[in-house]
Backbone bond lengths (Angstrom), bond angles and torsions (degrees), N, CA, C in turn:
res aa  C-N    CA-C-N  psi(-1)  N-CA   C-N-CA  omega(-1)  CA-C   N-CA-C  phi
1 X - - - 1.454 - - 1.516 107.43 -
2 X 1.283 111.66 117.87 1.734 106.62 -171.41 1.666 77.27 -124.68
3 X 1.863 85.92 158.02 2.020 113.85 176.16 1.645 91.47 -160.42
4 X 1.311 83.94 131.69 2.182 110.15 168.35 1.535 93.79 -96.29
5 X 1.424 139.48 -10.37 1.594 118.63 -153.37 1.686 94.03 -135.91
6 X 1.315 124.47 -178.96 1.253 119.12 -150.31 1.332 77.97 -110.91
7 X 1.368 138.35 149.73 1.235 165.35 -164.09 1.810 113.58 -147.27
8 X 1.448 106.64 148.37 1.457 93.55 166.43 1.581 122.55 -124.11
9 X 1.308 117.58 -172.30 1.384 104.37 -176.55 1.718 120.71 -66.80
10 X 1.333 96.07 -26.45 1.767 126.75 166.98 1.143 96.09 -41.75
11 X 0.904 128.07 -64.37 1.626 141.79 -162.69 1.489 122.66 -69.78
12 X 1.411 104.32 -39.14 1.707 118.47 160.95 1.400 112.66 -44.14
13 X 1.535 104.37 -65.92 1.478 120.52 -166.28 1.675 110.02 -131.48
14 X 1.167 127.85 137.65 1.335 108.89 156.61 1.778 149.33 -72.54
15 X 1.361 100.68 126.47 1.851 90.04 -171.61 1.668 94.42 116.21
16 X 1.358 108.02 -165.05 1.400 104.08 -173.76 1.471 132.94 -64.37
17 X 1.648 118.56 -97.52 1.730 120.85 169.36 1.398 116.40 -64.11
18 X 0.802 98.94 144.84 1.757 92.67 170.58 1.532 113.00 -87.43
19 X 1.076 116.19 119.22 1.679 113.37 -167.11 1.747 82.63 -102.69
20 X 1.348 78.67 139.49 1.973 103.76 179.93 1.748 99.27 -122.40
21 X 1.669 96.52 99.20 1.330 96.85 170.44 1.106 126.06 -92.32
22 X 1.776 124.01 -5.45 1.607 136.08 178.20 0.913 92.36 -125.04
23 X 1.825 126.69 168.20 1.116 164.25 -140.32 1.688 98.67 -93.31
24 X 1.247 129.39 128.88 1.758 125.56 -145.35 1.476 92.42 -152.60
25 X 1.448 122.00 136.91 1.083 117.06 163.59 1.702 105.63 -145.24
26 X 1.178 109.20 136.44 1.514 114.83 -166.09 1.001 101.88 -139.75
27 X 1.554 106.08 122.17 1.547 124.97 -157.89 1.229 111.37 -143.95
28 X 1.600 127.38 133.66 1.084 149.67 161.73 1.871 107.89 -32.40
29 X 1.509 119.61 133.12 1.671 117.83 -173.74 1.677 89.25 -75.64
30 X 1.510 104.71 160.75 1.283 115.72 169.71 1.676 120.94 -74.06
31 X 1.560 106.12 125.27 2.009 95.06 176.30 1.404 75.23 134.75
32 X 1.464 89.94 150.72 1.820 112.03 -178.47 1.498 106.44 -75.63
33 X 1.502 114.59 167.77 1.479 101.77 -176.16 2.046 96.81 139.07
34 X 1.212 100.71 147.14 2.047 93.44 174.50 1.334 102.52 -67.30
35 X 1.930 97.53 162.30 1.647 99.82 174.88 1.135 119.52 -71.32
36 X 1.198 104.52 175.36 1.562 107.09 -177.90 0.999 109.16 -81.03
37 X 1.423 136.62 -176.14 1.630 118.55 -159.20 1.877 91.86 -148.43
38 X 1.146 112.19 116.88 1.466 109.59 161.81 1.428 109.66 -106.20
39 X 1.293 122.05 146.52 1.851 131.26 -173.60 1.029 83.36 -158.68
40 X 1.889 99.56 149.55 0.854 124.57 -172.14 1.782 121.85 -104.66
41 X 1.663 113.62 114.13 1.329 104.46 179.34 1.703 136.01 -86.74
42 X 1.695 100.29 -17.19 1.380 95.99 176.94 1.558 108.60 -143.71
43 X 1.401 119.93 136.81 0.837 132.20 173.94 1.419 114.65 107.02
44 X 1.730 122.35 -164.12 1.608 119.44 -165.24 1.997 92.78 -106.60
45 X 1.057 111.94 -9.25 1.428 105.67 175.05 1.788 114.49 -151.92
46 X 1.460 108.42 157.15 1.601 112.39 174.87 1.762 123.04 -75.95
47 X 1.279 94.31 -22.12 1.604 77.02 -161.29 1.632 88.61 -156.04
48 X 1.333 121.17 144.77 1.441 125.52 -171.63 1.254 92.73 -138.44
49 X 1.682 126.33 104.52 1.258 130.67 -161.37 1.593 96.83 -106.11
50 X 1.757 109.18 156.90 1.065 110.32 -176.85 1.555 115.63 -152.77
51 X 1.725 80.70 13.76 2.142 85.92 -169.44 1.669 67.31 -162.47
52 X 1.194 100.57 -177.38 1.942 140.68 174.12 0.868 127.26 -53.20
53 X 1.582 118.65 78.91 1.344 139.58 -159.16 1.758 122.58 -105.17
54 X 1.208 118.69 91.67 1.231 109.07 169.84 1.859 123.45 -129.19
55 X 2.037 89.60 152.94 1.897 101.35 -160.84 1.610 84.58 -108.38
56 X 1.416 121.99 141.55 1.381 130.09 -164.93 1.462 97.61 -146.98
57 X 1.294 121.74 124.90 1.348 132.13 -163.62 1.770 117.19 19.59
58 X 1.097 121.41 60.83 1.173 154.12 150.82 1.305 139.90 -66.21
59 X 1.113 143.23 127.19 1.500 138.29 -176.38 1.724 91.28 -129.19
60 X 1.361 121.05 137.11 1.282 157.72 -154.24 1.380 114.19 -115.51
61 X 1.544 154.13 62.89 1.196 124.45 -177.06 2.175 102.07 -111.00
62 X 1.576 84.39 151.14 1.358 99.93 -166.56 1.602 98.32 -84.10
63 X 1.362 126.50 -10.31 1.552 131.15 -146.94 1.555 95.00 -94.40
64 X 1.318 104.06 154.62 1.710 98.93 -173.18 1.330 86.56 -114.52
65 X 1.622 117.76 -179.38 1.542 129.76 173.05 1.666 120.66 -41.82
66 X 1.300 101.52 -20.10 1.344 117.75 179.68 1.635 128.12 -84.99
67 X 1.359 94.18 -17.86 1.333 115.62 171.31 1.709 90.90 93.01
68 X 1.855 120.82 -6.17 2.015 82.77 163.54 0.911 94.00 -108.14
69 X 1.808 81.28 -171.19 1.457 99.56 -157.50 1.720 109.71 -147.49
70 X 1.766 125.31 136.35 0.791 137.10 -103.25 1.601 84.88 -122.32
71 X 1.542 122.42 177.85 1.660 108.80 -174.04 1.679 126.27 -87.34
72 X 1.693 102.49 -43.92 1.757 80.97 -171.83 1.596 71.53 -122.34
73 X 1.963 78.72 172.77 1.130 114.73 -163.10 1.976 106.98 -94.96
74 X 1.735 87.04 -51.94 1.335 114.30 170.49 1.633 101.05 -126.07
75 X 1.916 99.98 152.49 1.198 118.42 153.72 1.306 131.21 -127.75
76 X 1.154 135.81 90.99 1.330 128.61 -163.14 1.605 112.97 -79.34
77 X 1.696 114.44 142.42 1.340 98.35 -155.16 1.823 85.01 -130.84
78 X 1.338 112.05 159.40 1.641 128.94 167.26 1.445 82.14 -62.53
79 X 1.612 104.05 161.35 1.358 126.91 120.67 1.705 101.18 179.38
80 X 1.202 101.79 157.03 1.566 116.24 -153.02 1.275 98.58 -77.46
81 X 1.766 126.57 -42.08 1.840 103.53 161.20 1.303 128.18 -27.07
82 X 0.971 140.74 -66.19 1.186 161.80 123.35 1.310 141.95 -14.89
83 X 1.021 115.09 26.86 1.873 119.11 -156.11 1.368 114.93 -52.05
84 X 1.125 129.63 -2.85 1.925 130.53 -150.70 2.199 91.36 -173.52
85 X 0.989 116.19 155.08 1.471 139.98 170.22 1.106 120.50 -173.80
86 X 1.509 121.71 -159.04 1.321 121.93 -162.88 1.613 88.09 -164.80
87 X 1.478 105.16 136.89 1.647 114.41 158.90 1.585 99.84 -106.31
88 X 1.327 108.44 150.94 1.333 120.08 166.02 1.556 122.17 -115.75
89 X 0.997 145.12 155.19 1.400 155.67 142.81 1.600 126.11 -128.01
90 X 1.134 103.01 125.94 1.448 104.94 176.61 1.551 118.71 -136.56
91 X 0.777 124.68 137.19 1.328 131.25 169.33 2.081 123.36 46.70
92 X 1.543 97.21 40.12 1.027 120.52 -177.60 1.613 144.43 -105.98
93 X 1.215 126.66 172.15 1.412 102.66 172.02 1.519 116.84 -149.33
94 X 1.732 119.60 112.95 1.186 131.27 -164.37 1.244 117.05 -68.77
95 X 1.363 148.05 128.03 1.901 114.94 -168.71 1.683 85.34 -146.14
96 X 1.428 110.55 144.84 1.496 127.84 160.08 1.651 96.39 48.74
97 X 1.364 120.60 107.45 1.471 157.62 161.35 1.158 123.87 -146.36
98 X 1.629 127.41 -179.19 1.102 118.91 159.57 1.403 102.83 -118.96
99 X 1.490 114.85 -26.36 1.599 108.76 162.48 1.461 124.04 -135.96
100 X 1.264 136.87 154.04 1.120 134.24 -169.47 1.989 116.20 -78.37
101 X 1.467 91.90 -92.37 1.973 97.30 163.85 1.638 89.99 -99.05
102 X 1.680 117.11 147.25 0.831 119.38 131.06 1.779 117.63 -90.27
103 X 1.320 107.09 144.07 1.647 86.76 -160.01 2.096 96.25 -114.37
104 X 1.275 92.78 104.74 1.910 105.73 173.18 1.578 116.64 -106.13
105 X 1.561 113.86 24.19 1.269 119.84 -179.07 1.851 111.68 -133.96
106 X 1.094 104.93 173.16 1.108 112.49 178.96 1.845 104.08 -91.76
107 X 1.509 121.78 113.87 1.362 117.58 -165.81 1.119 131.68 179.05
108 X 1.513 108.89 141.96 1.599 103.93 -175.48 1.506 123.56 -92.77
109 X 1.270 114.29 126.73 1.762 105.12 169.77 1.095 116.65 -105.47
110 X 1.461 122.01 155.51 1.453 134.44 -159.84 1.503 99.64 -147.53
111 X 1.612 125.61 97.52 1.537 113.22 164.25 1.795 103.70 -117.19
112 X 0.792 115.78 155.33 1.757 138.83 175.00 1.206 125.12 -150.64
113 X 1.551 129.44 137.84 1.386 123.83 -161.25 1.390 123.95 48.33
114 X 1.192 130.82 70.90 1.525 127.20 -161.13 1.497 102.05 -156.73
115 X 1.006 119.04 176.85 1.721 142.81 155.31 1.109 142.42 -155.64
116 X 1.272 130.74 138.52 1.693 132.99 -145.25 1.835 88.98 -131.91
117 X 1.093 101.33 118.31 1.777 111.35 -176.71 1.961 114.82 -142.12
118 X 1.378 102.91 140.10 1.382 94.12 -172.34 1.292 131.68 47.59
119 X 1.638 94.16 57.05 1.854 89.73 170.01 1.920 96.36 -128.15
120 X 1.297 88.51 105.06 1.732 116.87 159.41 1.445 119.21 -133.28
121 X 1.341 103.18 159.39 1.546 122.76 158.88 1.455 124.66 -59.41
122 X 1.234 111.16 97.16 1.355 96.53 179.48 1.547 127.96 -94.86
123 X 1.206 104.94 46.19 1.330 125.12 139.48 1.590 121.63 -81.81
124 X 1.514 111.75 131.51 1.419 111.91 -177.01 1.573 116.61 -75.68
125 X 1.521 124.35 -12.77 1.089 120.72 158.69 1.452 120.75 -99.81
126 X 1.028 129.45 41.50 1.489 149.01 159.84 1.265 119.14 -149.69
127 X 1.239 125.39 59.17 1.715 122.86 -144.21 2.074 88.36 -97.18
128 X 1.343 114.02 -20.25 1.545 117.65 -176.81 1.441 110.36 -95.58
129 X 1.314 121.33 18.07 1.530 103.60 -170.85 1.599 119.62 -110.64
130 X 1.606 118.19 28.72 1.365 134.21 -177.98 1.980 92.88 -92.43
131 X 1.177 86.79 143.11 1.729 108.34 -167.72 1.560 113.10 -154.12
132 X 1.268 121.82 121.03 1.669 114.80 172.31 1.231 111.38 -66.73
133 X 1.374 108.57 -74.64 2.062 108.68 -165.85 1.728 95.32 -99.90
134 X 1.434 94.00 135.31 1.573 95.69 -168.93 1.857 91.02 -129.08
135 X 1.162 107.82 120.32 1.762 112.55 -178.60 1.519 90.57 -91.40
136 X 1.198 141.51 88.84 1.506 142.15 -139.00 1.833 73.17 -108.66
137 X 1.289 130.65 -69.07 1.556 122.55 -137.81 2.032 95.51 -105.82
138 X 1.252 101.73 -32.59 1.519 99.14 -177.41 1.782 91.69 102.55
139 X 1.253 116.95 46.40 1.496 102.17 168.02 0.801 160.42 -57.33
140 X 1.903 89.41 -26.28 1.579 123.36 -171.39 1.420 108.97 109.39
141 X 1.235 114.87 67.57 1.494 138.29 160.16 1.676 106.84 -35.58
142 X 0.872 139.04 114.58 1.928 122.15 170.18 1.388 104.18 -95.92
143 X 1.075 114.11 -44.14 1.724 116.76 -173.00 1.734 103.09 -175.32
144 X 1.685 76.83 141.70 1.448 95.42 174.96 1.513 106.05 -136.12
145 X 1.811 118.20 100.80 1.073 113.37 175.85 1.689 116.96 -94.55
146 X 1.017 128.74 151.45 1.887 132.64 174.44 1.541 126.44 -138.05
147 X 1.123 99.17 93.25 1.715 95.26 -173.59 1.382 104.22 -121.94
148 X 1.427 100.28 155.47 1.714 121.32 -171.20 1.153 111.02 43.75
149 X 1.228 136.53 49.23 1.800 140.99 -166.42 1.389 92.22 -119.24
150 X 1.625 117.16 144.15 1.363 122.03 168.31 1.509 92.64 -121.35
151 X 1.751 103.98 136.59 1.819 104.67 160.33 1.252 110.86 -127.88
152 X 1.539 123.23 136.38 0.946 122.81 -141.13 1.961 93.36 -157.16
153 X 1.982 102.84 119.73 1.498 96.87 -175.95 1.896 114.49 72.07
154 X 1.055 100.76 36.58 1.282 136.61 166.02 1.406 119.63 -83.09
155 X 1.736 117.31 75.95 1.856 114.19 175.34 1.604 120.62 -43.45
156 X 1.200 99.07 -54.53 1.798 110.39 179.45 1.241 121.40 -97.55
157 X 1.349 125.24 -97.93 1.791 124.96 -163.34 1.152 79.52 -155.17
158 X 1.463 82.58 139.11 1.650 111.90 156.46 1.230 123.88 -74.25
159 X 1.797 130.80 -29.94 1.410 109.79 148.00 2.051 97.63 -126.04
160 X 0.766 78.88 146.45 1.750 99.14 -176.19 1.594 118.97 -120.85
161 X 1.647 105.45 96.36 1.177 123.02 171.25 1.560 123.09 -45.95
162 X 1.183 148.14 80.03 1.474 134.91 177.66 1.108 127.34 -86.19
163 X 1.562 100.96 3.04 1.741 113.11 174.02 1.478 114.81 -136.94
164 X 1.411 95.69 92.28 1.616 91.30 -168.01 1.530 112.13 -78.31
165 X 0.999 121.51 -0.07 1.677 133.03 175.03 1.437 134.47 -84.53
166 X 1.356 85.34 -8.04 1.802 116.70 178.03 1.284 113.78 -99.01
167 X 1.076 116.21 124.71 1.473 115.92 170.43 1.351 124.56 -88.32
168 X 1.313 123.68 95.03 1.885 120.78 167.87 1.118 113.37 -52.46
169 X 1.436 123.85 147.38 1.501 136.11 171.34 1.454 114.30 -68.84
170 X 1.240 114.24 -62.28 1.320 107.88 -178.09 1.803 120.31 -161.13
171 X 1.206 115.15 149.52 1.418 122.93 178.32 1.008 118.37 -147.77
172 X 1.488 109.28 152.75 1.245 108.30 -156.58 1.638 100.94 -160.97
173 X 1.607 119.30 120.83 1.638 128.69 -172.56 1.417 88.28 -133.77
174 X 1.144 108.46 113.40 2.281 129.41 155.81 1.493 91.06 -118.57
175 X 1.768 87.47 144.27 1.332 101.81 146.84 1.636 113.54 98.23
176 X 1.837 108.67 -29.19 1.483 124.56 -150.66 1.694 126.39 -80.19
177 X 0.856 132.56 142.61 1.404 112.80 174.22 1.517 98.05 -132.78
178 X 1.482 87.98 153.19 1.914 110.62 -173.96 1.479 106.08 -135.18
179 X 1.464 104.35 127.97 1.747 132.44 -171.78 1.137 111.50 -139.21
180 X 1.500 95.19 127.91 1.477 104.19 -161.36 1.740 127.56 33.34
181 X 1.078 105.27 90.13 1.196 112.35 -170.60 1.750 111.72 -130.43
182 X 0.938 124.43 96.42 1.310 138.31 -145.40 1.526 127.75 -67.31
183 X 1.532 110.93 -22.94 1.342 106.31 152.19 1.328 104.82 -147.41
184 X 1.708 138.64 -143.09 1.208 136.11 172.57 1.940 122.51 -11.67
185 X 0.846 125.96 111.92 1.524 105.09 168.59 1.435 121.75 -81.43
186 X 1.099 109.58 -47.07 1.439 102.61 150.72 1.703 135.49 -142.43
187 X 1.424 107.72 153.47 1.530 94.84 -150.80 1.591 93.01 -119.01
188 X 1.405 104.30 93.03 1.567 110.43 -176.95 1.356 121.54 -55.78
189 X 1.674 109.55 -54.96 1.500 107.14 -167.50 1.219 132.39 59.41
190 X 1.235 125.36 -139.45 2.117 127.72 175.05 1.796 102.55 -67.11
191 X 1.188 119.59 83.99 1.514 104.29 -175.84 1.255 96.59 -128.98
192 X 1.479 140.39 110.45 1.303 161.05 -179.56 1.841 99.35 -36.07
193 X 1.414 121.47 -43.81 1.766 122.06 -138.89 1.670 81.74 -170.78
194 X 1.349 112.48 116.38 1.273 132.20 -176.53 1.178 104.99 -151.13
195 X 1.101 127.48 112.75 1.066 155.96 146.72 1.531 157.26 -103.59
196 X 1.577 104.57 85.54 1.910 99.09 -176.85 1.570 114.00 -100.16
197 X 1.052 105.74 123.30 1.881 113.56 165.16 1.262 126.71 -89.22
198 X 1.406 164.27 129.64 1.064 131.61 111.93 1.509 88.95 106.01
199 X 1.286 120.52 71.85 1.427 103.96 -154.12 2.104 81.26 -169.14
């Protein structure tokens, strides 16, 4: 599925998230020019993935016509069709959320060439609680690889353990740089294969 023009999640699907129950790939048209821009108009998130999802020269905004802006970006969900997937990102740019994946599935993510910017709470008494990868339930993380990614204006963590009793398989950040990033950047915990490079 390729788009040159800014589209919304409305537009994907009708009604709120767009739940992606097959394997989806949404990709920037070929030819120089800015990305295309998906934002999100209804609801607390864009896309509720559930199979093999990848955004390929893409730009991401969480902000609605109104200028706010709404909580996740992604939700990754169980379901037993499916036992295991993969999110992708490539060559993209995430802007204004409060979270990136929340991750409720068993799954691997893969971003490269990308950037994650302005994800806070914009509530003034939660001004730190924006987070990209959030292990919210302990689902069974398999891998989380990140290379050449800049995050930047980051309230909370860039990955955020919520199950410290769970053990993730493996992670892995080369290449990355983090600015202003407001508390932990990343909060490993039980993680089998951890790995940061160059970072």
């Amino acid at each position: 599925y390729k788009i040159n023009e800014t589209i919304s999640n409305k537009m994907l699907a009708t009604g709120g998230a767009t739940d992606v129950y097959f394997d989806l790939t949404i990709k920037a048209a070929d030819g120089d020019g800015a990305r295309p821009i998906i934002k999100i108009v209804a609801k607390d998130k864009i896309f509720e993935v559930y199979d093999d999802f990848t955004l390929d020269g893409i730009f991401v905004t969480g902000a609605d016509d109104n200028g706010e802006f709404k909580s996740q970006l992604i939700r990754s969900k169980a379901d037993a069709a499916v036992p295991t997937y993969t999110i992708t990102f490539n060559d993209s740019h995430f802007d204004t959320h409060t979270t990136g994946i929340r991750i409720d599935g068993a799954i691997t993510i893969n971003v490269t060439n990308s950037i994650f910017s302005n994800f806070f709470d914009p509530d003034p008494l939660a001004p730190r609680s924006g987070k990209i990868f959030q292990d919210r339930n302990g689902a069974g993380l398999v891998a989380l690889n990140v290379s050449n990614t800049t995050f930047y204006n980051i309230g909370g963590q860039v990955f955020l353990d919520g199950a410290t009793d769970v053990i993730k398989e493996t992670i892995n950040f080369n290449n990355c740089s983090f600015v202003n990033v407001g508390q932990t950047a990343l909060q490993l915990n039980q993680t089998k294969n951890a790995t940061v490079t160059n970072c």
